[in-house]
C-alpha positions in Angstrom: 13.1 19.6 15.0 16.1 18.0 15.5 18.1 19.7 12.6 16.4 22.8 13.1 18.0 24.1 16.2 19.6 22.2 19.2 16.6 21.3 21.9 17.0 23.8 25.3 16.1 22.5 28.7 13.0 24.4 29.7 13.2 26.6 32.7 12.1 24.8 36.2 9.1 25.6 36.8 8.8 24.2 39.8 8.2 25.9 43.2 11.9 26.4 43.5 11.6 29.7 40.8 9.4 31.4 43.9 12.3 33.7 44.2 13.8 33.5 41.2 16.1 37.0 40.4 16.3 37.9 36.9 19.8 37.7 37.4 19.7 33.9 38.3 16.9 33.2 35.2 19.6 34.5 32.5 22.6 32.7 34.2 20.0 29.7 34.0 19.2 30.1 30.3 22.9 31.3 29.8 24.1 28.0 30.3 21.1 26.4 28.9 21.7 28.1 25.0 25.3 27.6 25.0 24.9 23.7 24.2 23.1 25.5 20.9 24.8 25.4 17.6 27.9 26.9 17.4 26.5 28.3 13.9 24.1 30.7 15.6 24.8 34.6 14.8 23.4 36.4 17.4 25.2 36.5 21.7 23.1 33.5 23.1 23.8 35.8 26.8 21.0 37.7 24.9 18.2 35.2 24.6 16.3 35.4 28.0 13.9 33.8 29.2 11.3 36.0 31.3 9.6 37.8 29.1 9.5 40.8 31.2 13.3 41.5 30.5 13.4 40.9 27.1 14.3 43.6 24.8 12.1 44.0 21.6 12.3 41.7 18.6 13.2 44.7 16.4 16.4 45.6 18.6 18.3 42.8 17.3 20.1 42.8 13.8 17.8 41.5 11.1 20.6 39.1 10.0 19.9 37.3 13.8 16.2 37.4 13.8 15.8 34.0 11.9 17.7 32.4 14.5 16.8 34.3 18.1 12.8 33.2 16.8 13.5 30.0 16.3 15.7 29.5 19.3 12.7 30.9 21.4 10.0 28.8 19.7 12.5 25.8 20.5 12.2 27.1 24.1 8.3 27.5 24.0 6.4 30.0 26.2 7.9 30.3 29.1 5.1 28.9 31.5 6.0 28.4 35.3 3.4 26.4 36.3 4.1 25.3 40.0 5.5 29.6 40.6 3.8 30.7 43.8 2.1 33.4 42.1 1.6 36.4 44.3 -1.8 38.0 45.0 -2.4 41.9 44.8 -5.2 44.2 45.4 -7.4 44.6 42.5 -10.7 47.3 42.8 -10.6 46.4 46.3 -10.7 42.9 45.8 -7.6 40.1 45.8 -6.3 38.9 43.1 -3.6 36.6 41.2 -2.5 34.7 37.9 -4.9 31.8 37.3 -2.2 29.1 36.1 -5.6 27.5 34.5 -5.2 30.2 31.9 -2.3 28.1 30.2 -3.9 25.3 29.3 -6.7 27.9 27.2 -4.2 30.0 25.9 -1.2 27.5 26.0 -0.3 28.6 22.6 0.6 31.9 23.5 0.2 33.1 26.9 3.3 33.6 28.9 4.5 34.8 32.3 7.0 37.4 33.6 7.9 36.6 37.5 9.9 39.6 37.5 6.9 42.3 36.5 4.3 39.1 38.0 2.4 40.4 33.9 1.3 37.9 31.1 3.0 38.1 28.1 2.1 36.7 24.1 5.1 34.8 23.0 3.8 34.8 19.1 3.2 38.9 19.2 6.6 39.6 20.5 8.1 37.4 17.9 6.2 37.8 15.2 4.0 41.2 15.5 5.1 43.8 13.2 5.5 47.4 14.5 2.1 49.5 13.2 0.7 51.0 16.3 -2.0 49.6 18.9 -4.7 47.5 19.1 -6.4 45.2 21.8 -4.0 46.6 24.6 -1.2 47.9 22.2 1.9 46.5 23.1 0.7 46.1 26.7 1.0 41.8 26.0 4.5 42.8 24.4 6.7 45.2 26.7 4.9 46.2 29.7 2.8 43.0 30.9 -1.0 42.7 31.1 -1.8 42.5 35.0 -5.7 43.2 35.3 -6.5 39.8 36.4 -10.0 40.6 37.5 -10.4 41.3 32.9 -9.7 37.7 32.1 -12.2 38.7 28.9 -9.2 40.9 27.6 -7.2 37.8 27.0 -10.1 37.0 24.4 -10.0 40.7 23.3 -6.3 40.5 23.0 -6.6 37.4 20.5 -9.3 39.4 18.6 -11.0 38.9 15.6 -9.0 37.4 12.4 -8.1 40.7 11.7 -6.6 41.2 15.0 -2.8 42.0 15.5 -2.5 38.8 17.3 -3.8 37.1 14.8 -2.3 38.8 12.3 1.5 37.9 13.4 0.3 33.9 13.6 -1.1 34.6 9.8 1.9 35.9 8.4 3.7 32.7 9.8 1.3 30.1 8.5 1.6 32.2 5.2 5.3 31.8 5.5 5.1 28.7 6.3 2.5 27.5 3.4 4.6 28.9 0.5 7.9 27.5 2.0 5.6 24.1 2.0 4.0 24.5 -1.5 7.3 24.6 -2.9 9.2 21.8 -1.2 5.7 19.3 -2.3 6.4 20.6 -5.7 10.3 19.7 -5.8 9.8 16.8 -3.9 6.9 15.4 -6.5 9.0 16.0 -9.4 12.4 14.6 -7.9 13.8 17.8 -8.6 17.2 19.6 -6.2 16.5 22.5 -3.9 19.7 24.0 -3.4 21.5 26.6 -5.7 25.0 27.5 -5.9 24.6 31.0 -4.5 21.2 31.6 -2.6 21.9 35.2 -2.1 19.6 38.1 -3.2 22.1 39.3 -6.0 23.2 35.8 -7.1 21.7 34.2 -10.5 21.8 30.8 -9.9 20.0 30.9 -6.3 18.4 27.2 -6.9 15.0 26.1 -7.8 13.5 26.2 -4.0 14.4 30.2 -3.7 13.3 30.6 -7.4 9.8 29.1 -7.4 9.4 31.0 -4.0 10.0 34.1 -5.8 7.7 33.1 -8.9 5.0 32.1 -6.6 5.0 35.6 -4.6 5.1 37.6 -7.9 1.6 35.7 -9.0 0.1 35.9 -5.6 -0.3 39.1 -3.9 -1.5 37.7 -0.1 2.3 36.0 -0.2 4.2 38.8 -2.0 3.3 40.9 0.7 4.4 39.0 3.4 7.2 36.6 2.3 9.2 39.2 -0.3 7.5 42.6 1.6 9.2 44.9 4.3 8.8 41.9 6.6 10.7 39.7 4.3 13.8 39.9 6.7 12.4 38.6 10.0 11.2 35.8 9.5 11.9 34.0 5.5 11.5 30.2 6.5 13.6 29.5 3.5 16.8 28.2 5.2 18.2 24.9 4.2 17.8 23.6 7.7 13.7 24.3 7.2 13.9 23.0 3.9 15.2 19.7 5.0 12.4 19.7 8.1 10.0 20.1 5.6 10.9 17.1 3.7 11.2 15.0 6.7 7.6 16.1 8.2 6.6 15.2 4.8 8.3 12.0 4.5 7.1 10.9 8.0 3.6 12.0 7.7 3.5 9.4 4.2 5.0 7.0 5.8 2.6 7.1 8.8 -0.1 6.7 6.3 1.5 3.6 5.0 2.6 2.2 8.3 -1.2 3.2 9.3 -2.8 1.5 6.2 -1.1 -1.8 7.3 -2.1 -1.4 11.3 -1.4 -4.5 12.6 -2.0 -6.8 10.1 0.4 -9.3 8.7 3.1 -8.4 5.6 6.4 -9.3 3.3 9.4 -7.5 2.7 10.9 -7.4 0.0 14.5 -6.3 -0.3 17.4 -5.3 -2.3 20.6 -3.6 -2.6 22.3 -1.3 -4.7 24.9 1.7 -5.4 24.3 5.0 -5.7 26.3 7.2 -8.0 29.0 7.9 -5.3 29.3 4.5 -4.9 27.6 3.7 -1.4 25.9 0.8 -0.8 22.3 1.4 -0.3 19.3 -0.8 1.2 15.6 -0.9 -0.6 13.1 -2.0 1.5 9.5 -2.5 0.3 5.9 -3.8 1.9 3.8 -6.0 0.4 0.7 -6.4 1.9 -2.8 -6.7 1.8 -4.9 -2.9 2.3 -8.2 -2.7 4.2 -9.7 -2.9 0.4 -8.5 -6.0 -0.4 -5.9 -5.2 -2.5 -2.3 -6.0 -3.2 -0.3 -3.3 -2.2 3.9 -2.7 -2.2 5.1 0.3 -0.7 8.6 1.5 -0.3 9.6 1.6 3.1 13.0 3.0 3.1 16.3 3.4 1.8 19.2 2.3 4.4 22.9 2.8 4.0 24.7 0.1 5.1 28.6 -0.2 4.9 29.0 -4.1 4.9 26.7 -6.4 3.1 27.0 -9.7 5.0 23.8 -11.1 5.9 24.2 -9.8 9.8 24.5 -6.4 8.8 21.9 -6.5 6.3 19.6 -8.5 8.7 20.7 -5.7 11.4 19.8 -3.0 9.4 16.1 -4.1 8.5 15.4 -4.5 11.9 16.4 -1.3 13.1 14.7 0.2 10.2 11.1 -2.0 11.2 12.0 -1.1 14.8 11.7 3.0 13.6 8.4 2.5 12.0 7.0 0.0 15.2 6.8 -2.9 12.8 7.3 -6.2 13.8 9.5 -9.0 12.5 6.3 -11.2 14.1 4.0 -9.9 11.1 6.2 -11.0 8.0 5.4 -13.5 6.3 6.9 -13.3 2.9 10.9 -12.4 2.3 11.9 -11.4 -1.3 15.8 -11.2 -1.7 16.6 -10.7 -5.4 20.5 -8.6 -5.0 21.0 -9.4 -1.8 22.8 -12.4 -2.3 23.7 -12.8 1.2 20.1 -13.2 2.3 18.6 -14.5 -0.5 21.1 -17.8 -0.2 22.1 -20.1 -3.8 20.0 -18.4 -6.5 21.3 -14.8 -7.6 19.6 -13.9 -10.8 18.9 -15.5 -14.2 22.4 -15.6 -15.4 22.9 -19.5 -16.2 22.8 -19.0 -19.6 25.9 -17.1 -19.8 27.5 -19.7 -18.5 27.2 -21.4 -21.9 31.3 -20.6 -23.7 29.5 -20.0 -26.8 26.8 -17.9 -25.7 28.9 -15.5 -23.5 31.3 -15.1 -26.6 27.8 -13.7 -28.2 27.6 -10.9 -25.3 30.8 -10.2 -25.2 31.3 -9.4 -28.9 27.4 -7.8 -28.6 29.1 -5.2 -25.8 32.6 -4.5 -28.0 30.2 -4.1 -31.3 28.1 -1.0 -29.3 31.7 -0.1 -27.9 32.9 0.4 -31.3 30.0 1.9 -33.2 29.1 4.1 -30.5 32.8 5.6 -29.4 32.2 8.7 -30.5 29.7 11.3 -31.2 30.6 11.0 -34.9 30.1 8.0 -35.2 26.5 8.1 -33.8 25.6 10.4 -35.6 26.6 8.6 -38.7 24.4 5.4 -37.5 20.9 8.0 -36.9 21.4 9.5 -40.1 22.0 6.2 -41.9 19.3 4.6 -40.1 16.7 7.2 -40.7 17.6 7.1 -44.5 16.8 3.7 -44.7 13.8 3.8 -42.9 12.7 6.8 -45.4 13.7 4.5 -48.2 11.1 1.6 -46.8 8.3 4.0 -46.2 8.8 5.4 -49.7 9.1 1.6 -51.0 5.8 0.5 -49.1 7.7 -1.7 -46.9 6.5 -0.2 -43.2 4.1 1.5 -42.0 3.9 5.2 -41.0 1.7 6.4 -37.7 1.6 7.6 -34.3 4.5 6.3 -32.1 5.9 4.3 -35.4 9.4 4.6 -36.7 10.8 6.1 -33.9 14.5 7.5 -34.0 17.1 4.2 -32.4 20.2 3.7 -31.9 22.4 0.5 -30.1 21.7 0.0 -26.2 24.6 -1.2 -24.1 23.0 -4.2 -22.1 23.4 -3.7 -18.1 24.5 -7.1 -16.0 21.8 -7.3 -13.4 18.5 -6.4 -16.0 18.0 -9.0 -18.3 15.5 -7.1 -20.0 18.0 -4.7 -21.3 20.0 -7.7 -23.5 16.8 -8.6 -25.5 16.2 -5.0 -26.1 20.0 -4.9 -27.2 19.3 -7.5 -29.2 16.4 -6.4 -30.9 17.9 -3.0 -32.2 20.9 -5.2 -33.5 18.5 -6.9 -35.7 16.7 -4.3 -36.6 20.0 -2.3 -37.1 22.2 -4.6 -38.6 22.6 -3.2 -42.2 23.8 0.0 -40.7 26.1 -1.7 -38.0 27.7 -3.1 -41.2 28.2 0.1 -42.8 29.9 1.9 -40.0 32.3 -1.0 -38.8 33.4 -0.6 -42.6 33.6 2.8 -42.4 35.9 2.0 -39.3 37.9 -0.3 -40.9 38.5 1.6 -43.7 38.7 5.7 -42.3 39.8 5.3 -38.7 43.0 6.7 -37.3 43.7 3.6 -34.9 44.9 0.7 -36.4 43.9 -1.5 -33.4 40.4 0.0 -34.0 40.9 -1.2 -37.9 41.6 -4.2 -36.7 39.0 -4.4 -33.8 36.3 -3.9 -36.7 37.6 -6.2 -39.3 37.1 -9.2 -36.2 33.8 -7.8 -35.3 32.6 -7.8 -39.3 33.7 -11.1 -40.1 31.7 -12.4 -36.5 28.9 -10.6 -37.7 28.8 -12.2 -41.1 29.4 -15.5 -39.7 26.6 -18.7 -39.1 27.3 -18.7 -35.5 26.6 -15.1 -34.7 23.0 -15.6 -36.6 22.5 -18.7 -34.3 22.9 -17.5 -31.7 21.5 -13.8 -32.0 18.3 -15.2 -33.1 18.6 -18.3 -30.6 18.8 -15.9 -27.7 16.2 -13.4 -28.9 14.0 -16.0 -28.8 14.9 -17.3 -25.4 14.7 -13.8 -23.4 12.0 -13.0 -25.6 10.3 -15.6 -23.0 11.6 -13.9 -20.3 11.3 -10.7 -21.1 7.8 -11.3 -21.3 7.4 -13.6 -18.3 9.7 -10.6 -16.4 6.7 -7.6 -17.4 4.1 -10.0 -16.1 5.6 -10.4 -12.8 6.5 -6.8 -12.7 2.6 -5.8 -12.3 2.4 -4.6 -8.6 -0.8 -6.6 -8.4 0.2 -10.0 -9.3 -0.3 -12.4 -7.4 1.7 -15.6 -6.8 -1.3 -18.3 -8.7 -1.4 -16.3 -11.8 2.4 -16.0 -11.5 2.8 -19.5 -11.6 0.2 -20.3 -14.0 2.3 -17.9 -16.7 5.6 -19.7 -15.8 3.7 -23.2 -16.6 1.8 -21.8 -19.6 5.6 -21.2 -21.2 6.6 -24.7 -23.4 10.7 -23.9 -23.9 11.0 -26.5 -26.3 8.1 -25.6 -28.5 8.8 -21.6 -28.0 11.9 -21.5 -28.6 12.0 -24.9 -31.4 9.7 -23.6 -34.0 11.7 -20.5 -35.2 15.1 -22.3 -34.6 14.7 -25.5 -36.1 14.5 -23.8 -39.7 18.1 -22.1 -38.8 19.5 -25.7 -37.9 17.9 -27.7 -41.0 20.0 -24.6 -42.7 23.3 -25.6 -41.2 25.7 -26.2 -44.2 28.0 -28.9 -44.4 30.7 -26.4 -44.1 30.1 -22.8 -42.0 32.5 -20.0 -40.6 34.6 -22.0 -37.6 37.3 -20.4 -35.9 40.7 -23.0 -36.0 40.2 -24.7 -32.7 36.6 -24.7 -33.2 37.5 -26.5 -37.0 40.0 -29.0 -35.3 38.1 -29.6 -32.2 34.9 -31.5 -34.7 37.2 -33.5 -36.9 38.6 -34.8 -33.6 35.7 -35.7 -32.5 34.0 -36.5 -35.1 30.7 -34.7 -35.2 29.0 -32.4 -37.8 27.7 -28.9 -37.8 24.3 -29.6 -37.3 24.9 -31.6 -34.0 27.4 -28.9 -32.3 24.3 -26.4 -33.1 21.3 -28.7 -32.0 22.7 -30.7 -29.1 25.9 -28.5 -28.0 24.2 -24.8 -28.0 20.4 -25.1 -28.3 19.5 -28.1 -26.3 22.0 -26.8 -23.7 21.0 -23.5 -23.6 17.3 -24.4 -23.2 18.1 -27.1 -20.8 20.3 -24.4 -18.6 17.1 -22.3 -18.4 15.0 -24.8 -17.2 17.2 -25.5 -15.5 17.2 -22.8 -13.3 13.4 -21.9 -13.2 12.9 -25.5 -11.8 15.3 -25.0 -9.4 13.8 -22.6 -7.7 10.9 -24.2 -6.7 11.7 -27.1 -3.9 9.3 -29.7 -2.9 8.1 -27.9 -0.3 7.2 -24.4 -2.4 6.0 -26.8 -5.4 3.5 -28.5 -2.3 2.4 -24.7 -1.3 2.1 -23.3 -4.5 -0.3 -26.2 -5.6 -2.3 -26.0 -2.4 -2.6 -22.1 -3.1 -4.3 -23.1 -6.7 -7.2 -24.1 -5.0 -7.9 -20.8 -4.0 -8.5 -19.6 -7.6 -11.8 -18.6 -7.9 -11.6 -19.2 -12.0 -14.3 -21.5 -13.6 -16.6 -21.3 -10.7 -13.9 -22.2 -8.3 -13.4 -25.6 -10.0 -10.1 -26.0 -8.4 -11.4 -25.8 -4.8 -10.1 -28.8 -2.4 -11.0 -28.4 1.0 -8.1 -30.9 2.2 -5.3 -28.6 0.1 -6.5 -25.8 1.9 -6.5 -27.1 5.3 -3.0 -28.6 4.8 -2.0 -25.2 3.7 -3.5 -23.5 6.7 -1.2 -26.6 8.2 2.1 -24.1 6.7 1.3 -21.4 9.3 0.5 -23.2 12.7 0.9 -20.0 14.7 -1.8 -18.1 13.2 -3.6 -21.8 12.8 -4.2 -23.4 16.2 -5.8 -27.3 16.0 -9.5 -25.2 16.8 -8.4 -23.1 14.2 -8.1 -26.0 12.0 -11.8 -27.5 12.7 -13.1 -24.4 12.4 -11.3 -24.0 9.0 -12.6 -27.5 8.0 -16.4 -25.9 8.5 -15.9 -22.5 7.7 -14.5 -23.6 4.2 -17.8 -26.2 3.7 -20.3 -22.8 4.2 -17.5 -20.8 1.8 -17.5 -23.0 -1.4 -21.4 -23.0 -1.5 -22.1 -19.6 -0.8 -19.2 -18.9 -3.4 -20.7 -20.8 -5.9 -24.2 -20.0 -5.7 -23.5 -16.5 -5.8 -23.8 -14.8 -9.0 -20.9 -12.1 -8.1 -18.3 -14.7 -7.4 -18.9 -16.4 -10.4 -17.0 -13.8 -13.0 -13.7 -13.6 -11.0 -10.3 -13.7 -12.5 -7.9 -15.0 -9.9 -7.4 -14.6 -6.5 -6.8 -10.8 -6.1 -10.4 -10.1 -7.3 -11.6 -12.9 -4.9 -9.9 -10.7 -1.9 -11.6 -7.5 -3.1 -15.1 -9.0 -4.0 -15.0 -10.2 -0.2 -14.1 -7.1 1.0 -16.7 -5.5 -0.9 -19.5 -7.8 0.1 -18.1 -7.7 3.9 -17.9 -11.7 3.4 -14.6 -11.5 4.9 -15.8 -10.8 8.0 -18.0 -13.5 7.6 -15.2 -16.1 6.5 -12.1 -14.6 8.4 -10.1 -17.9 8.7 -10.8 -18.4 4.5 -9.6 -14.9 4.0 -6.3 -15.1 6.7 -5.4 -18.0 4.4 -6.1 -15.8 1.0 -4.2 -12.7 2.6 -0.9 -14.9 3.2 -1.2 -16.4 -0.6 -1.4 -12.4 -1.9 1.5 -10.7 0.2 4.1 -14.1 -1.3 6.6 -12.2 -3.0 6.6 -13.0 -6.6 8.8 -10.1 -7.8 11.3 -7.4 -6.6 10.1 -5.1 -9.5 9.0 -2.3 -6.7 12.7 -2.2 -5.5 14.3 -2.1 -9.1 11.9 0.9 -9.6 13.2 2.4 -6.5 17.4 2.1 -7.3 16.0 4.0 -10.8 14.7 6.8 -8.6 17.3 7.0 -6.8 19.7 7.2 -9.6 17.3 10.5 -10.8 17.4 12.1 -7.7 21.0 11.7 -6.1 22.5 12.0 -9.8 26.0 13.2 -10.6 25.5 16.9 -9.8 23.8 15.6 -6.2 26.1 13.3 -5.3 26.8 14.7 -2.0 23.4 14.2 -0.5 22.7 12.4 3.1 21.4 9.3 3.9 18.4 11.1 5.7 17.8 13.7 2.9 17.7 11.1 0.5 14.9 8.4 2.3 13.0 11.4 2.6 13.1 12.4 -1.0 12.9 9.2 -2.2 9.9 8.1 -0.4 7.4 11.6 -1.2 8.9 11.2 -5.0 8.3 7.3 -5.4 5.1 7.2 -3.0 3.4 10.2 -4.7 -0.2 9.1 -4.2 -0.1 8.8 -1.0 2.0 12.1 -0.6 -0.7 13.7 -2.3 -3.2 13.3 0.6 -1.1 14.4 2.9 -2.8 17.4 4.6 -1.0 20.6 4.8 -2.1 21.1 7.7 -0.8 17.6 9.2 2.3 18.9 8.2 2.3 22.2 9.5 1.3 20.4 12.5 4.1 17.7 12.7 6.9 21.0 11.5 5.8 23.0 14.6 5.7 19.8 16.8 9.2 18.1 15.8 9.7 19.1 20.0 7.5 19.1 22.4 7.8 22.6 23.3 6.9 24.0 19.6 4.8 27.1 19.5 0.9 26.4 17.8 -0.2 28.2 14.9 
């Protein structure tokens, strides 16, 4: 544990530490602690090593205890395995320490060279003053020396009631509370600290809070975490906090990184800001799990302080290099924000690029701007909305029910998420009467006159032609996408069904249909601004043509712009070969050739063998495919990939299944990272803007990755807590 306390040099225990003086042992350790942290509160010329010249636990101020146990459990057991150990005369008979005795009591057992005694590391730190049992405090101060009675090493551990056992049981008990709290916090993305953790403070944060409430409902931990022991050992520091999280964080990932093994994935790969503006990295796994499904996984979240492609591509390497992943396995990249990587496509934007079309968002953001400047004026625009929508349900003219009517207002579009303009859009429309009202309202009442102004603009756009063009010209359009955008979204798509929505969508006839009434409605003579007026008489061209062929035909043609340019030749010959995979209609698009040319796209997993046993392997597949009544049901290929699984046929086809495995883990989507950057905006939010990097990964990935989190054993992570050093004491 890293974090926890700085590591210490064990003592040599080599033969050298015969004839080691006490003396020279605490000059030893002396100069060993001092490289500790400068934070600690107790005399580090204190902490000594043999524990034959220790003084008790209890001598030290409580304040210091905290931090003289866990400097000592850094240390471990002091256990001089190569020491010389010294025979004496026992009932007549030789004797001496067995040095076997600390591999079967390892966890405890300690020796003094200055009293030549056995010690138990856990009692001395952790065994609470109430008398004698099992030897007293014969494995505490004095030293256990009979070493003709090794049975009274099993007496001294005892029964489960034993004193012994009793000190490592009020440390696990510790240790569990501290650990049901952080799982809790960490599940519901919620901060630890408070602004004052003392014992008379009222704001002492939610980890010290819940720790409390769970010790006043549970008497076992009452007892021992907020009892008369409370003071020696609390395990509620920020520094255990934080190793909490990052056993917990590294025992999910492990899981993940374990569910993959050695099999082949994509990454997927994004980049952000957090609210103090630092540039952060998502990276996510998509791969294929030992069910057969598709699987993405969030992998981490990496600061990076420039965002060319070198430092990016630096940074996902060190990050796969942490987690023994190699770059060998990918096969799939997904770069939506990172621009750099990704190369000459950055987002659906080309719309915009139309003049007339990004007038329509600019004057869409300055009407929510206006409208929505102040609290009064929202409020004005919920109370007149929900008096009209009482009107219509006393009218007849909507329905009332369960999730029905619900209270809206205007949404302010973001520039990276499509999706939010359509649903600006679609509260516009459905808000437009009461959008009126209040830029009248404005116009009229307000105390600005450039605000006056501002709304008289935005009320005569709003009453115009145009603006009806194009708002219901682009609700139409991202209507498409919006729709197209929650398909890809589903973790589970895969990259056949993906295409066939894209294909499935007719622009023209989509978008046509609703807009071709509005255009057979031009009139003659609409709302044009002066240039707009002068700039068709010069050319000589109606209304009806500047809407048709100037903003809807160009619009459309810009959007198909860019969905078919971002399929090349090559992806366009992949993409069809991977159609003949789909297992729809019987597998009526199989093609044995398509399938061996695709093998043809990976020719290091695809050697010329591999390629005539492909060519047979796929002959035996198809017919036991189709004359199998469980194959003949399936709905794309990610059902294909978990039937096979189920029925162990992909052991029986493994070349047919390495070529369905690299068709699944194609990125279609970066929806898993977008869902990450909205975590992250929940957890480090404005009042926890001064997190670290480290605190953050870790928070972010028990929070996001919760199911897997969720079987993450407590004791695993007990474990791993104890075990951040080698030299961590066992519970």
């Amino acid at each position: 544990m890293d974090k926890f306390v700085i590591r210490v040099p064990k003592v040599s225990k080599d033969s050298s530490t015969q004839q080691a003086s006490s003396s020279t042992q605490e000059t030893s350790i002396d100069n060993s602690v001092n490289r500790l942290s400068k934070k600690s509160l107790f005399e580090l010329s204190d902490l000594i090593v043999d524990p034959g010249l220790r003084k008790k636990i209890t001598e030290y101020d409580s304040n210091q205890r905290d931090d003289i146990r866990r400097a000592y459990l850094q240390n471990g057991p002091c256990q001089p395995r190569k020491h010389n150990f010294p025979q004496k005369n026992i009932g007549g008979r030789l004797g001496r320490f067995n040095p076997d005795w600390f591999d079967i009591y390892g966890n405890w057992m300690e020796y003094s060279i200055s009293k030549d005694a056995a010690f138990c590391l856990s009692c001395y730190l952790f065994k609470p003053d109430i008398g004698k049992q099992s030897g007293g405090d014969v494995f505490v101060t004095t030293g256990f020396t009979a070493w003709n009675k090794r049975e009274r090493f099993d007496g001294h551990v005892g029964e489960c009631d034993s004193v012994h056992n009793q000190a490592l049981k009020n440390y696990r008990i510790k240790l569990l509370a501290s650990m049901y709290c952080t799982r809790f916090l960490l599940r519901q993305g919620l901060p630890f600290r408070g602004h004052d953790e003392s014992n008379d403070s009222s704001n002492r944060g939610n980890f010290i809070e819940l720790l409390n409430f769970l010790a006043n409902h549970n008497e076992v931990i009452k007892d021992v975490v907020v009892g008369r022991i409370q003071k020696n050992l609390k395990l509620t520091s920020p520094d255990i906090q934080k190793d909490i999280v990052n056993v917990a964080a590294t025992e999910t990932s492990n899981i993940i990184i374990n569910d993959i093994g050695d099999d082949y994935f994509a990454i997927l790969v994004d980049e952000s800001r957090d609210v103090p503006g630092k540039e952060q990295m998502a990276v996510v796994l998509r791969y294929v799990d030992k069910k057969g499904f598709i699987t993405e996984r969030l992998l981490g979240i990496v600061h990076v302080t420039k965002t060319t492609s070198l430092s990016l591509k630096a940074a996902l390497e060190n990050l796969l290099l942490k987690y023994g992943l190699s770059l060998s396995r990918v096969r799939g990249q997904g770069y939506d924000g990172a621009s750099n990587m990704r190369g000459e496509f950055n987002g659906l934007k080309i719309a915009k690029n139309h003049g007339d079309i990004a007038l329509f968002f600019n004057l869409m953001s300055n009407i929510v701007n206006v409208v929505g400047a102040s609290c009064k004026r929202r409020d004005f625009v919920r109370e007149k909305q929900a008096a009209k929508i009482a009107q219509a349900l006393d009218n007849g003219e909507i329905q009332s029910g369960r999730g029905l009517n619900q209270e809206t207002n205007l949404k302010r579009a973001g520039d990276t998420r499509w999706g939010s303009h359509y649903a600006s859009i679609i509260n516009l429309i459905n808000m437009y009467s009461t959008v009126v009202d209040a830029l009248e309202i404005i116009e009229d009442e307000g105390s600005i006159s450039e605000k006056r102004a501002e709304a008289r603009v935005l009320m005569d756009y709003l009453y115009s032609f145009e603006f009806s063009f194009s708002l219901h010209l682009m609700k139409n359009i991202l209507g498409i996408t919006n729709d197209l955008s929650l398909l890809l979204q589903r973790k589970d798509q895969d990259i056949v069904n993906a295409m066939k929505q894209i294909k499935s969508i007719s622009w023209q006839d989509s978008v046509r249909g609703p807009i071709k009434i509005l255009i057979s409605a031009v009139p003659r003579a609409v709302y044009l601004t002066e240039s707009q007026q002068s700039r068709l008489k010069a050319q000589q061209i109606t209304n009806g043509h500047r809407f048709r062929v100037e903003i809807f035909n160009q619009v459309v043609d810009m959007q198909l712009q860019e969905m078919n340019s971002r399929f090349t030749e090559v992806n366009s010959m992949l993409l069809i070969c991977i159609a003949c995979l789909n297992p729809d209609d019987s597998f009526s698009a199989f093609n044995k050739e398509s399938l061996i040319n695709l093998a043809k796209f990976y020719p290091s997993e695809f050697s010329n063998v591999d390629i005539l046993a492909l060519d047979m392997q796929l002959e035996n597949y198809i017919v036991d495919m189709r004359s199998n009544e469980e194959f003949s049901k399936l709905k794309g290929i990610g059902d294909l990939a978990r039937k096979l699984v189920e029925t162990k046929r992909n052991t029986v086809y493994p070349l047919v299944f390495l070529l369905l495995k690299f068709t699944l883990i194609l990125p279609v989507a970066t929806a898993s990272v977008e869902r990450a950057f909205s975590a992250m905006k929940y957890i480090k939010n404005r009042l926890r803007n001064r997190m670290g990097n480290e605190w953050l990964n870790d928070s972010m990935i028990t929070y996001i990755e919760k199911d897997v989190f969720d079987i993450v054993t407590d004791d695993s992570i007990m474990q791993r807590f104890q075990y951040m050093t080698n030299r961590r004491e066992h519970l």
